[in-house]
Backbone of each chain as nested JSON, in Angstrom:
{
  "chains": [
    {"id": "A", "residues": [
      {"number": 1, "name": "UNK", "atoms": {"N": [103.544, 52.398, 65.284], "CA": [102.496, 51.981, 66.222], "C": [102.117, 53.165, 67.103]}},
      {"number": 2, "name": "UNK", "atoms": {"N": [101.133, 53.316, 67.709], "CA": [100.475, 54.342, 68.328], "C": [99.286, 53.381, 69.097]}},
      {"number": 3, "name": "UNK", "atoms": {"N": [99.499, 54.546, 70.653], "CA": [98.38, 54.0, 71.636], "C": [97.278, 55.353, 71.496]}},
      {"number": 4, "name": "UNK", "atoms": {"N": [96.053, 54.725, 71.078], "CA": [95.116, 56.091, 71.234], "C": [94.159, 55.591, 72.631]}},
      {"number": 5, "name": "UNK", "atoms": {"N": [93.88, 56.439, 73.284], "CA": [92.842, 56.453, 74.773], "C": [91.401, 56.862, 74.495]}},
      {"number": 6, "name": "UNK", "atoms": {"N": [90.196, 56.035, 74.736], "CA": [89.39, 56.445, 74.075], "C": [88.182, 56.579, 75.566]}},
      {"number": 7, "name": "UNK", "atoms": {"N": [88.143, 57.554, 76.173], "CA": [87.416, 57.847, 77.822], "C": [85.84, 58.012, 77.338]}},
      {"number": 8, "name": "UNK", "atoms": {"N": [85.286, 56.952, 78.185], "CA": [83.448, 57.3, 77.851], "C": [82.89, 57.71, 78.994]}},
      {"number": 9, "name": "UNK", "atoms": {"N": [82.062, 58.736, 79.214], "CA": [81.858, 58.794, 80.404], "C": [80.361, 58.958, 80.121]}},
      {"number": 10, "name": "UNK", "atoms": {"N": [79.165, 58.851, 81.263], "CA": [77.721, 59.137, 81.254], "C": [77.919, 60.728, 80.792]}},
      {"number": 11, "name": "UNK", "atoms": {"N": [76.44, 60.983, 80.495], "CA": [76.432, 62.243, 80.17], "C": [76.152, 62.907, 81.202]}},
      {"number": 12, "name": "UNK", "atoms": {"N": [76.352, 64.323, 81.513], "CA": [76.158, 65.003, 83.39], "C": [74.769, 64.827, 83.178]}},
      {"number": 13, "name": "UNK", "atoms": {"N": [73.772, 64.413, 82.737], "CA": [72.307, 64.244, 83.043], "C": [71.904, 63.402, 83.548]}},
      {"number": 14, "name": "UNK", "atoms": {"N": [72.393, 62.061, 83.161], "CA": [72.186, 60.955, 83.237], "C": [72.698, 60.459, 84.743]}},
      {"number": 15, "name": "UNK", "atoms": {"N": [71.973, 59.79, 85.202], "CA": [72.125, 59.284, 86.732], "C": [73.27, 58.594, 87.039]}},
      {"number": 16, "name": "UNK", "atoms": {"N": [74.462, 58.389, 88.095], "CA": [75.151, 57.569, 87.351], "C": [75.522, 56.79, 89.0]}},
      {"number": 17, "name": "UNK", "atoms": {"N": [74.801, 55.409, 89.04], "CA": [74.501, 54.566, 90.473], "C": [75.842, 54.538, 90.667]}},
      {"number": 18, "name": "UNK", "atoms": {"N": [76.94, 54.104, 89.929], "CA": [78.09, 53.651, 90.314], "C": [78.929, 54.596, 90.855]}},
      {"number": 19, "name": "UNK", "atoms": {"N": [79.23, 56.175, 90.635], "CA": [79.772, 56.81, 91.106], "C": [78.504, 57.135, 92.395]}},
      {"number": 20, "name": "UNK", "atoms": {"N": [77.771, 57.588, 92.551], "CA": [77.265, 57.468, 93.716], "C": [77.544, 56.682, 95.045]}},
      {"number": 21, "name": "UNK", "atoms": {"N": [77.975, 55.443, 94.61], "CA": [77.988, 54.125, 95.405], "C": [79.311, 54.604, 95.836]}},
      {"number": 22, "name": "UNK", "atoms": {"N": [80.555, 54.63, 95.035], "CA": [81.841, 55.38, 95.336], "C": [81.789, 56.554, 96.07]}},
      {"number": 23, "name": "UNK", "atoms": {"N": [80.812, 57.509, 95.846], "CA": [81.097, 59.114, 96.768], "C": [80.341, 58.231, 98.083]}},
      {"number": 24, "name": "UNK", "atoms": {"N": [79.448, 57.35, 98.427], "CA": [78.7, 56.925, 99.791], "C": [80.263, 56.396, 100.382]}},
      {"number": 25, "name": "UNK", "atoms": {"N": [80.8, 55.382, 100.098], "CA": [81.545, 55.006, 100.503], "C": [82.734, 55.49, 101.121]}},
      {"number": 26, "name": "UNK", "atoms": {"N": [82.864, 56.706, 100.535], "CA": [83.999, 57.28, 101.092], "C": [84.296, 58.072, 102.854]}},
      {"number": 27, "name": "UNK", "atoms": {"N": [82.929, 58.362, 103.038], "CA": [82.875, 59.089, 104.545], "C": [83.366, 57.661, 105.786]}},
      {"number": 28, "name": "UNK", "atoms": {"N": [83.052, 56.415, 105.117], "CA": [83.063, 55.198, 105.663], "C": [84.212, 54.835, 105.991]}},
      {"number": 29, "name": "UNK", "atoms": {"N": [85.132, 55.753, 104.945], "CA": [86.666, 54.775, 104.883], "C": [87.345, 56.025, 105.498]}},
      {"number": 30, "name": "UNK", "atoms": {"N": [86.685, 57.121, 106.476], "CA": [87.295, 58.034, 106.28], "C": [87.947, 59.484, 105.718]}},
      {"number": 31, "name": "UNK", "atoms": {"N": [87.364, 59.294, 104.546], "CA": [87.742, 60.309, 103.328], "C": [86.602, 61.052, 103.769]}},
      {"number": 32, "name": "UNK", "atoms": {"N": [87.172, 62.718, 103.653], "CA": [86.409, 63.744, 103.335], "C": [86.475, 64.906, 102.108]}},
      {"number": 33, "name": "UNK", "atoms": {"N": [85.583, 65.904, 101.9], "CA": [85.964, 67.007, 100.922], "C": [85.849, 66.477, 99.244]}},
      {"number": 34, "name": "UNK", "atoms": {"N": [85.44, 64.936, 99.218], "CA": [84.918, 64.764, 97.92], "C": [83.654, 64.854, 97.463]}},
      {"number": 35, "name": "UNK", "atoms": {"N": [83.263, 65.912, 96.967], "CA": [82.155, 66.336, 96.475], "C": [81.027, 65.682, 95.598]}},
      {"number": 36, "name": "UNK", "atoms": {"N": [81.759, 64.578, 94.461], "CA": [81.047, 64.124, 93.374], "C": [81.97, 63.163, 93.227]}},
      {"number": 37, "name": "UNK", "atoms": {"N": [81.513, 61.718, 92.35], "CA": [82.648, 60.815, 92.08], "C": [81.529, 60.347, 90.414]}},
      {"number": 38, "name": "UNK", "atoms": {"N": [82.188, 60.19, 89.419], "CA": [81.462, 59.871, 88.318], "C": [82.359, 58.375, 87.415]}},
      {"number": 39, "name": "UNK", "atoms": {"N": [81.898, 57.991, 87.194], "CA": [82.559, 56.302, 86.769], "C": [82.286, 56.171, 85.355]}},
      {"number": 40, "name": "UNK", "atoms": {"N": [83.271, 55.791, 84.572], "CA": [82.97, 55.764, 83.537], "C": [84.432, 54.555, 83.163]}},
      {"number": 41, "name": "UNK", "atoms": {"N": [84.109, 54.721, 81.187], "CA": [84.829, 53.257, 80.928], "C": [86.205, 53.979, 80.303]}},
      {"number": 42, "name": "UNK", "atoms": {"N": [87.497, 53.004, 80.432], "CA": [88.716, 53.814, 79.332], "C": [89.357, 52.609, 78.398]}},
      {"number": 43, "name": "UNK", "atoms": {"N": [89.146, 52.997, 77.319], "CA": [89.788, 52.129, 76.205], "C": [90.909, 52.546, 75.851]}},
      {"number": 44, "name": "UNK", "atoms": {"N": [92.247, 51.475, 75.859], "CA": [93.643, 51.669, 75.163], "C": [93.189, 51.057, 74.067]}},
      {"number": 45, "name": "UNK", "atoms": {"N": [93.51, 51.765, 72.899], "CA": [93.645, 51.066, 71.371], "C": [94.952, 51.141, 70.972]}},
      {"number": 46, "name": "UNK", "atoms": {"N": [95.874, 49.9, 70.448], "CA": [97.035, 49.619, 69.899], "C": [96.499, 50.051, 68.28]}},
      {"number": 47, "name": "UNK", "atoms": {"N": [97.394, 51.009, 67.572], "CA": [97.202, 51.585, 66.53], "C": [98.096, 50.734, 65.302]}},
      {"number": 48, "name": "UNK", "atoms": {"N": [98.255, 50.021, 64.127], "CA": [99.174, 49.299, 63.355], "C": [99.694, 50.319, 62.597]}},
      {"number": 49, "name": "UNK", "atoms": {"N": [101.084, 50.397, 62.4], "CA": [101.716, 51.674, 61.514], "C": [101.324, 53.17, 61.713]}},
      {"number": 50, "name": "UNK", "atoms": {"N": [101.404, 53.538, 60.875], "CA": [101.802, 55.299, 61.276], "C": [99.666, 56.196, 61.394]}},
      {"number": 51, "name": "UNK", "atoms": {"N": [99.968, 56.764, 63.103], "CA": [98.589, 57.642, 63.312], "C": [98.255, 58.413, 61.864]}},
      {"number": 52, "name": "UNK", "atoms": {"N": [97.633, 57.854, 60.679], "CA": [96.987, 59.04, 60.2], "C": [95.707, 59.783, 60.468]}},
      {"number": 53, "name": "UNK", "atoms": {"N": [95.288, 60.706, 59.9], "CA": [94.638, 61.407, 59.804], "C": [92.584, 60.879, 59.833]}},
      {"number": 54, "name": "UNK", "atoms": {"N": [93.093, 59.933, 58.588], "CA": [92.103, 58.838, 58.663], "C": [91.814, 57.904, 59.138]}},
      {"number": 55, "name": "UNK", "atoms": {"N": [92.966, 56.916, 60.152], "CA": [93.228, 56.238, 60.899], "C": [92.567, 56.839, 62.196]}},
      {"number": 56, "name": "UNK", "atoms": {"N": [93.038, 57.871, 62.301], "CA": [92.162, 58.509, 63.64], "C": [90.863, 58.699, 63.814]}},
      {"number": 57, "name": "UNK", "atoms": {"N": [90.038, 59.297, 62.387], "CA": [88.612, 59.167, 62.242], "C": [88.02, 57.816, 62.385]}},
      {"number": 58, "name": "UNK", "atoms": {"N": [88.837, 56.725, 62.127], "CA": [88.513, 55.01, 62.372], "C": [88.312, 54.892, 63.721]}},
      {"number": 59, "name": "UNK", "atoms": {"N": [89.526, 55.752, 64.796], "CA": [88.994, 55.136, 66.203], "C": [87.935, 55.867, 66.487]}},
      {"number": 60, "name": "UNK", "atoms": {"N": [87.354, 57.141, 66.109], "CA": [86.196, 58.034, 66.386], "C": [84.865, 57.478, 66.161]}},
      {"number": 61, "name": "UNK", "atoms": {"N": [85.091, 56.594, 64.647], "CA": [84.238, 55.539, 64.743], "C": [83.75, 54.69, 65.384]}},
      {"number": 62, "name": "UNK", "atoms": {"N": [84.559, 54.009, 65.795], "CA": [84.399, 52.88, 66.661], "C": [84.487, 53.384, 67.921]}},
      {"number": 63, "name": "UNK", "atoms": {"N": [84.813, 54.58, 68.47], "CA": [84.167, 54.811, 69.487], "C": [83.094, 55.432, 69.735]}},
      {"number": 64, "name": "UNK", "atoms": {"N": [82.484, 55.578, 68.43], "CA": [80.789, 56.309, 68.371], "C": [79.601, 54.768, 68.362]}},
      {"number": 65, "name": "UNK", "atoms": {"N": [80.687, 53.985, 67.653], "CA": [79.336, 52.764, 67.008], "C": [79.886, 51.049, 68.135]}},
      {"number": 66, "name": "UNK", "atoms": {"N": [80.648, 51.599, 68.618], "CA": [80.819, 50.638, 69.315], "C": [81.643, 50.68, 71.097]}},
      {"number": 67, "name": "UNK", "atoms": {"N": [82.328, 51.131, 71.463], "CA": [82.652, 52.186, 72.469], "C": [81.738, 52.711, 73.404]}},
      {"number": 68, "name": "UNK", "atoms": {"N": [80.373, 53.033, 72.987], "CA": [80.031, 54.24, 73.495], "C": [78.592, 54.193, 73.019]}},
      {"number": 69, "name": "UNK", "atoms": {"N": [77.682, 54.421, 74.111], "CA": [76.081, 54.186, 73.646], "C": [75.892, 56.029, 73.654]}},
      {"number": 70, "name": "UNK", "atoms": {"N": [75.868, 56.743, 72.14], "CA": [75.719, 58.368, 72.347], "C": [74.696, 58.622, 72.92]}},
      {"number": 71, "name": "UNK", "atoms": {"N": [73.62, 57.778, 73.417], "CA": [72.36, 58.806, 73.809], "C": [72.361, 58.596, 75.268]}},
      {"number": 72, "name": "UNK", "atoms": {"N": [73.13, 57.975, 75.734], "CA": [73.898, 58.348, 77.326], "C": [75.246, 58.678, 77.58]}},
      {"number": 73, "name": "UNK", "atoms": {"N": [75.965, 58.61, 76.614], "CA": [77.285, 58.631, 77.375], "C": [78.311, 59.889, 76.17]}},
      {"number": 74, "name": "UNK", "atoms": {"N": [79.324, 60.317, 76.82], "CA": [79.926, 60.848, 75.837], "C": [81.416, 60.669, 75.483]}},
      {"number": 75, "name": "UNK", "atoms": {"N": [81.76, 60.869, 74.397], "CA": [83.216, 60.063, 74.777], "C": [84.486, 61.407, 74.066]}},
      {"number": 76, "name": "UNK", "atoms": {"N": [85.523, 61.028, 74.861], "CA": [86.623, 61.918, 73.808], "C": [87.731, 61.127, 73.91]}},
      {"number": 77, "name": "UNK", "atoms": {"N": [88.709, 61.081, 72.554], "CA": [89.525, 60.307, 71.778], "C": [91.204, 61.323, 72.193]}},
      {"number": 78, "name": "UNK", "atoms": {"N": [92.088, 60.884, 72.708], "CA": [93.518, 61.133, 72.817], "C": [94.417, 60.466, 72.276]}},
      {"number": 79, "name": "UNK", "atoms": {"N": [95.472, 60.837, 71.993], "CA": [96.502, 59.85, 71.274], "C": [97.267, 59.746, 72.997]}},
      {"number": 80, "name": "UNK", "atoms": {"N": [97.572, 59.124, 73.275], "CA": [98.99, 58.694, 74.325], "C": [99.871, 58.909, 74.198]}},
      {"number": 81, "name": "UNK", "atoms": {"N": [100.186, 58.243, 73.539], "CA": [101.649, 57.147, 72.481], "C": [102.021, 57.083, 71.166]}},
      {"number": 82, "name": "UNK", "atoms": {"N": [103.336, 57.504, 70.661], "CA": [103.051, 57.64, 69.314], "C": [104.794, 56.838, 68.898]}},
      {"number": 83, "name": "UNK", "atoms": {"N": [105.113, 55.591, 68.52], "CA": [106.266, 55.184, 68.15], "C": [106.88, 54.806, 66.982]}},
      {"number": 84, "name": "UNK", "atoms": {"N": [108.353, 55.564, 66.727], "CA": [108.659, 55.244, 65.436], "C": [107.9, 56.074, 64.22]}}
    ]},
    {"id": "B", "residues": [
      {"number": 1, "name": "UNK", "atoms": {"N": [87.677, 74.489, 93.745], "CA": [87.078, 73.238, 93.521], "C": [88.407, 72.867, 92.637]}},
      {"number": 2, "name": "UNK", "atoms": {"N": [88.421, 71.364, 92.512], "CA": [89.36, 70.772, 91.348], "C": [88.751, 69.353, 90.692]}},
      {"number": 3, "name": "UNK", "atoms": {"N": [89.321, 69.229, 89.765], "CA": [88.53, 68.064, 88.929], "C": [89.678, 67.132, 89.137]}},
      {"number": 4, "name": "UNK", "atoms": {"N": [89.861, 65.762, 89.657], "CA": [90.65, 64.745, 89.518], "C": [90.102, 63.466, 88.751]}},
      {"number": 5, "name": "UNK", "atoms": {"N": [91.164, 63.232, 87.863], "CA": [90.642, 61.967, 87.229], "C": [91.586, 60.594, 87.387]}},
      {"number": 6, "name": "UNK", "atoms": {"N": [91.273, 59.616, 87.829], "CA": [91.572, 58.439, 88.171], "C": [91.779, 57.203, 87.33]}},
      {"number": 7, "name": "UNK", "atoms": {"N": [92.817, 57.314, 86.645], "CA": [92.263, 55.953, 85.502], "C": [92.953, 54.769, 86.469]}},
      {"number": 8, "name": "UNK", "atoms": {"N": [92.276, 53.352, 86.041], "CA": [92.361, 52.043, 86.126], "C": [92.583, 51.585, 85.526]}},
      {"number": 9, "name": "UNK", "atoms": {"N": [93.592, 50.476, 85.208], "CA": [93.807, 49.592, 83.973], "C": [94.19, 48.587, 84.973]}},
      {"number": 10, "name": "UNK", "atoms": {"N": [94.083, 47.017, 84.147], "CA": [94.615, 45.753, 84.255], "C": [96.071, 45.89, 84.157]}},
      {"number": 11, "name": "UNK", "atoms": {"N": [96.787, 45.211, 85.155], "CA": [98.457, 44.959, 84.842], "C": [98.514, 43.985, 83.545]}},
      {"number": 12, "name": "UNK", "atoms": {"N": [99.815, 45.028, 82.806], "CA": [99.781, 44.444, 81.043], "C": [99.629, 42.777, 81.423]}},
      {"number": 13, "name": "UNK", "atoms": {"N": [100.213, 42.357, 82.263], "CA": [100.297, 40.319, 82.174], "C": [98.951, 39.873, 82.368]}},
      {"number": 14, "name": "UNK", "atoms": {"N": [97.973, 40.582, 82.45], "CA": [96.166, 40.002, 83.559], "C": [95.545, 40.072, 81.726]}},
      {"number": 15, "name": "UNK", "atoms": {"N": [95.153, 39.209, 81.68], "CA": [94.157, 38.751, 80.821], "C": [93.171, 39.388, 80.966]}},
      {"number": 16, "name": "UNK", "atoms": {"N": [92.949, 40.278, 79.576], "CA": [91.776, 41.142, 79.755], "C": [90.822, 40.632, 78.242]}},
      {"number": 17, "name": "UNK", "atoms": {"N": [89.719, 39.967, 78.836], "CA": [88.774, 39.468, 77.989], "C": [88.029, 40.546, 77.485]}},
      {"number": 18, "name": "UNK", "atoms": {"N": [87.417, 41.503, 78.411], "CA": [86.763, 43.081, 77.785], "C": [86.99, 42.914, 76.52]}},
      {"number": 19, "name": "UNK", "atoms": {"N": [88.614, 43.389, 76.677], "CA": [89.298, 43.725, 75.565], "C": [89.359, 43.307, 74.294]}},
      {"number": 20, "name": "UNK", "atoms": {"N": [89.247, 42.037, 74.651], "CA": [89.803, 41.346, 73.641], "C": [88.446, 40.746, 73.039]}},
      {"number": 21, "name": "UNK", "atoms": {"N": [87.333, 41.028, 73.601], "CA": [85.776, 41.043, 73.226], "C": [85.299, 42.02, 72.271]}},
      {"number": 22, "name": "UNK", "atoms": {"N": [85.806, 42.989, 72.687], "CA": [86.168, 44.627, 71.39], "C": [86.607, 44.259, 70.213]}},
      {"number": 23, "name": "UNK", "atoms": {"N": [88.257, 43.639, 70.709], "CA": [88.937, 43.319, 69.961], "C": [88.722, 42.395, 68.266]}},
      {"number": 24, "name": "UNK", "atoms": {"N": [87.933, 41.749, 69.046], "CA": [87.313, 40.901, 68.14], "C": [86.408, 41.095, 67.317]}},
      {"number": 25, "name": "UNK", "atoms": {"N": [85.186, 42.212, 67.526], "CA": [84.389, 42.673, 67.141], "C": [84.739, 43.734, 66.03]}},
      {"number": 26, "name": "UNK", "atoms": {"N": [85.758, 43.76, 66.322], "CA": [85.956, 44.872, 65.011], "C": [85.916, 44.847, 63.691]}},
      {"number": 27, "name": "UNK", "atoms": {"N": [86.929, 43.193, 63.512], "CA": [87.002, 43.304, 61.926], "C": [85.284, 42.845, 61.143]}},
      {"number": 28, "name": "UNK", "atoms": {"N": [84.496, 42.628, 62.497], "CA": [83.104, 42.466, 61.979], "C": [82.464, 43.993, 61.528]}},
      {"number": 29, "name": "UNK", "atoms": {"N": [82.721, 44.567, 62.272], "CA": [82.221, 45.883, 61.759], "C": [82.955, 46.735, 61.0]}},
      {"number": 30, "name": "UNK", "atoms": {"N": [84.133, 46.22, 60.719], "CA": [84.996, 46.508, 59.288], "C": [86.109, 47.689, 59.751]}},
      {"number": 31, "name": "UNK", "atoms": {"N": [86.411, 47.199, 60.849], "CA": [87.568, 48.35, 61.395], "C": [88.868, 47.758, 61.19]}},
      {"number": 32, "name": "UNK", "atoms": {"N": [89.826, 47.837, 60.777], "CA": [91.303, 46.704, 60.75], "C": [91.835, 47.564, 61.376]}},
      {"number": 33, "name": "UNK", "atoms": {"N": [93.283, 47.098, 61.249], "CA": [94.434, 47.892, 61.903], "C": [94.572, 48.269, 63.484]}},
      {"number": 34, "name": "UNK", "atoms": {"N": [93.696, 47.776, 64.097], "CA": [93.689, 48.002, 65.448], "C": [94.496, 46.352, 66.099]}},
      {"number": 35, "name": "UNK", "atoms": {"N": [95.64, 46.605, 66.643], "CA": [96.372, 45.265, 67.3], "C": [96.095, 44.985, 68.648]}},
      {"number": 36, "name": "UNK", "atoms": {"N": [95.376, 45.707, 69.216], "CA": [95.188, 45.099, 70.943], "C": [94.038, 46.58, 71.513]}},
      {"number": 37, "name": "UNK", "atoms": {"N": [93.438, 46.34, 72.042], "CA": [92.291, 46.601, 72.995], "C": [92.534, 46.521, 74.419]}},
      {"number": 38, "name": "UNK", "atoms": {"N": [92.079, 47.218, 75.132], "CA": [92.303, 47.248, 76.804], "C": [91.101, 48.085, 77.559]}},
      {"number": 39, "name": "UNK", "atoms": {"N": [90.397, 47.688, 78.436], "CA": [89.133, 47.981, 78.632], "C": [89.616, 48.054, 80.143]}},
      {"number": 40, "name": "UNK", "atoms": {"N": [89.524, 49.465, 80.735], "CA": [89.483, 50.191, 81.738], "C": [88.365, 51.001, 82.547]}},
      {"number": 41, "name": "UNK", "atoms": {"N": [88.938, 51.404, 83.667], "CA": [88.203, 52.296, 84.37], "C": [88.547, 54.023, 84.613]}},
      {"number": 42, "name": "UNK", "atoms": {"N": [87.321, 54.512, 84.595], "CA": [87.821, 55.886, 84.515], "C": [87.246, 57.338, 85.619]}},
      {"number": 43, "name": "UNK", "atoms": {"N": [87.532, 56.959, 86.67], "CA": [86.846, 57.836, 88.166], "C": [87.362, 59.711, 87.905]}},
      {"number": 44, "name": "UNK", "atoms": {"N": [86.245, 60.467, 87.658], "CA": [86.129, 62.221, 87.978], "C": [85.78, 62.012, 89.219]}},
      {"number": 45, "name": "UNK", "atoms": {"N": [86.953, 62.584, 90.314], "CA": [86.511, 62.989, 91.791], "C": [86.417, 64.489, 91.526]}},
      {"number": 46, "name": "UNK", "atoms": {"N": [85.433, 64.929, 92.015], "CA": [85.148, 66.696, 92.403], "C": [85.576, 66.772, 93.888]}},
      {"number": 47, "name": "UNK", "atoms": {"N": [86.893, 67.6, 94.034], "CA": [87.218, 67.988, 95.372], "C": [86.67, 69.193, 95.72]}},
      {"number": 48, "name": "UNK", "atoms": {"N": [86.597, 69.37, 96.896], "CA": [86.401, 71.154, 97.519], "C": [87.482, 71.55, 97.916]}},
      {"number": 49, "name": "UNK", "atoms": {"N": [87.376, 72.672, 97.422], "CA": [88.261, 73.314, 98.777], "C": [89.257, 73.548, 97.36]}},
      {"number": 50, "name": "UNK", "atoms": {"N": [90.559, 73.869, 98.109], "CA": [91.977, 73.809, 97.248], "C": [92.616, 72.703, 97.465]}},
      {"number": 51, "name": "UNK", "atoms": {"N": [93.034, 72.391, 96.143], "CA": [94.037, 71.04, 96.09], "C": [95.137, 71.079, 96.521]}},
      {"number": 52, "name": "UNK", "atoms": {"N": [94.992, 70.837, 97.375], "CA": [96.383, 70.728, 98.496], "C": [97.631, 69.356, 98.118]}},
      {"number": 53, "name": "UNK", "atoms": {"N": [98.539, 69.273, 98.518], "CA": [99.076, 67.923, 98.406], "C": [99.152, 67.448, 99.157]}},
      {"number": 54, "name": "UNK", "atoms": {"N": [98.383, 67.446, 100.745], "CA": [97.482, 66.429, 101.255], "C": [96.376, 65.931, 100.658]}},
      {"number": 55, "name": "UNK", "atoms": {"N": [95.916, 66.636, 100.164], "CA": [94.341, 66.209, 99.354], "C": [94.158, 65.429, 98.109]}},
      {"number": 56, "name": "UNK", "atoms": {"N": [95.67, 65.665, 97.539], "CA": [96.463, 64.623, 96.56], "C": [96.325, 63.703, 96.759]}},
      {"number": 57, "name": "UNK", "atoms": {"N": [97.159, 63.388, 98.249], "CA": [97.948, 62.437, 98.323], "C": [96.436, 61.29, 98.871]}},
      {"number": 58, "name": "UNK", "atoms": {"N": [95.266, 62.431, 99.285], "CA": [94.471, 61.302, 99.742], "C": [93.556, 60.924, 98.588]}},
      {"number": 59, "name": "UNK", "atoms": {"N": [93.7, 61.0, 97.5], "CA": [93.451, 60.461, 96.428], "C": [93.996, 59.451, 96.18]}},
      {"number": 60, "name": "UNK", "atoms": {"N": [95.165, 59.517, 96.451], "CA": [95.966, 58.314, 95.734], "C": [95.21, 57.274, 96.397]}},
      {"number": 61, "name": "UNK", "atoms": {"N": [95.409, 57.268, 97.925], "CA": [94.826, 56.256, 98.739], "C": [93.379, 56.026, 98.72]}},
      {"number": 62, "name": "UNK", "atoms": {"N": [92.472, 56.743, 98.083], "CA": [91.238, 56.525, 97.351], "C": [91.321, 55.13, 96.612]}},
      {"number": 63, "name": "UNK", "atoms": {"N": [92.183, 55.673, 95.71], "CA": [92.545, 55.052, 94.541], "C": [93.299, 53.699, 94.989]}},
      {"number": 64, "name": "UNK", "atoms": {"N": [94.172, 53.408, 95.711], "CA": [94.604, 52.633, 96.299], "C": [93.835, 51.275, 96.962]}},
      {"number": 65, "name": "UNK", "atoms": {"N": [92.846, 52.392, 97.504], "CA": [92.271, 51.327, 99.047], "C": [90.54, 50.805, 98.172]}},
      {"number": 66, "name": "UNK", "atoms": {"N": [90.149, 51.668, 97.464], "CA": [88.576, 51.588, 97.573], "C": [88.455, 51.815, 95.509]}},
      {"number": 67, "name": "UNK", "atoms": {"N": [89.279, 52.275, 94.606], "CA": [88.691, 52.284, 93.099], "C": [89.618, 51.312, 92.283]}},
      {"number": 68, "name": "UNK", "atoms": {"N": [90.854, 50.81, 93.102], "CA": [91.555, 49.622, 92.249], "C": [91.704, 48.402, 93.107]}},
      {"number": 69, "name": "UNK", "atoms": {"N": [92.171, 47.416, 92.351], "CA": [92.14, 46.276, 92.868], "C": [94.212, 46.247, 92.332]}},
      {"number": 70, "name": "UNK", "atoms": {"N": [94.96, 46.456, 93.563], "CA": [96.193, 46.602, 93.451], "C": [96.828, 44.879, 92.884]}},
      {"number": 71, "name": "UNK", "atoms": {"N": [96.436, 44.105, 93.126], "CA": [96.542, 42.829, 92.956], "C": [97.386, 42.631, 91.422]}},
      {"number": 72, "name": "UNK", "atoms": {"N": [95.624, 43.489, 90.978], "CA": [95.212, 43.124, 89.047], "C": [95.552, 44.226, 88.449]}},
      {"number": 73, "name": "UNK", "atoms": {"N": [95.455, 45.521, 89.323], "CA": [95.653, 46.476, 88.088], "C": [96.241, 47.491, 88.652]}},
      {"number": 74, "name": "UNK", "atoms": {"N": [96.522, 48.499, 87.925], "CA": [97.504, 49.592, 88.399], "C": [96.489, 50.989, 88.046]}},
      {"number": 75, "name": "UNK", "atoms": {"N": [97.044, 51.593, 88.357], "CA": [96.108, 53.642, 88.363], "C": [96.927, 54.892, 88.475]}},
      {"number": 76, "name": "UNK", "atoms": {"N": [96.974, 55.386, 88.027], "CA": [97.135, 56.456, 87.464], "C": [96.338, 57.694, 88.197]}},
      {"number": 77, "name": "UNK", "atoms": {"N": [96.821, 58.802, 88.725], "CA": [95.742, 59.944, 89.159], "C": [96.334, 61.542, 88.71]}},
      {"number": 78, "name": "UNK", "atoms": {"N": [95.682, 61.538, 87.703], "CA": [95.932, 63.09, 87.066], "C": [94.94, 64.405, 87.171]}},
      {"number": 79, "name": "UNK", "atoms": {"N": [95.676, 65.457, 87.386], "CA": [94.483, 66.58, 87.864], "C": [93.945, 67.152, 86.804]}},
      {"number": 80, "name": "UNK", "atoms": {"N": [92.597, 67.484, 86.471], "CA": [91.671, 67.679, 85.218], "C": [91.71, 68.915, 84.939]}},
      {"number": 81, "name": "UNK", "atoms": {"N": [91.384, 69.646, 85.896], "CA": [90.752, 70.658, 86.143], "C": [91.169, 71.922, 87.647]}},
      {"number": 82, "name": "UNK", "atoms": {"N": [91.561, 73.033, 87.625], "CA": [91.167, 73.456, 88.873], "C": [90.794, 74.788, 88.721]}},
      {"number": 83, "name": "UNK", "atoms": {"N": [89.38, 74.872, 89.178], "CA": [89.103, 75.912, 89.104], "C": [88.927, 76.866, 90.586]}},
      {"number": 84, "name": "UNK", "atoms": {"N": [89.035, 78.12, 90.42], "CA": [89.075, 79.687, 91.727], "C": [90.368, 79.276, 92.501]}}
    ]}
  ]
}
């Protein structure tokens, strides 16, 4: 079994309201010296039997065609976890 | 400057529908082998200055007070980046 991490984030072009809303908020609560705040999504995938090679191109998949809208956002794929 | 990244996740016991909305969707689009899904959050703070471990530590409490909900989920804060 294997945990792969699959991070999507907007692309730096693309506007992104929600981290905005987070960097406003912060002078409010106190916080200073944060420059930028950007929000994005993180997927744990539980992997069945042993990480292959091709198994891994499967989560790349599915985090291109389903994960992840490419013409805003961009994503990159990590393994975590790797057991047994 | 330094790059901090903030992940969010649901505590493993919190019912995560996201997930399991993914989850489901897969063997429609012909992906198998995937056993569980987990649909998170994923915060890039841009600090100034040098990363101090005051400046750490007021991340955490970022993270704490204002990007998780301590209740439901737990976070994680790892440094990305530091650059000069």
């Amino acid at each position: 079994m294997a945990r792969v991490v699959v991070d999507v984030m907007l692309k730096p072009e693309i506007l992104d309201p929600q981290g905005k809303a987070v960097q406003g908020a912060l002078p409010r609560l106190g916080f200073d010296g944060v420059s930028a705040v950007r929000q994005g999504k993180r997927f744990e995938l539980e992997i069945d039997g042993e990480l292959t090679s091709t198994r891994l191109a499967q989560v790349h998949e599915i985090a291109e065609k389903l994960l992840s809208n490419p013409v805003i956002e961009d994503f990159e794929v990590h393994v975590a976890e790797v057991e047994g």
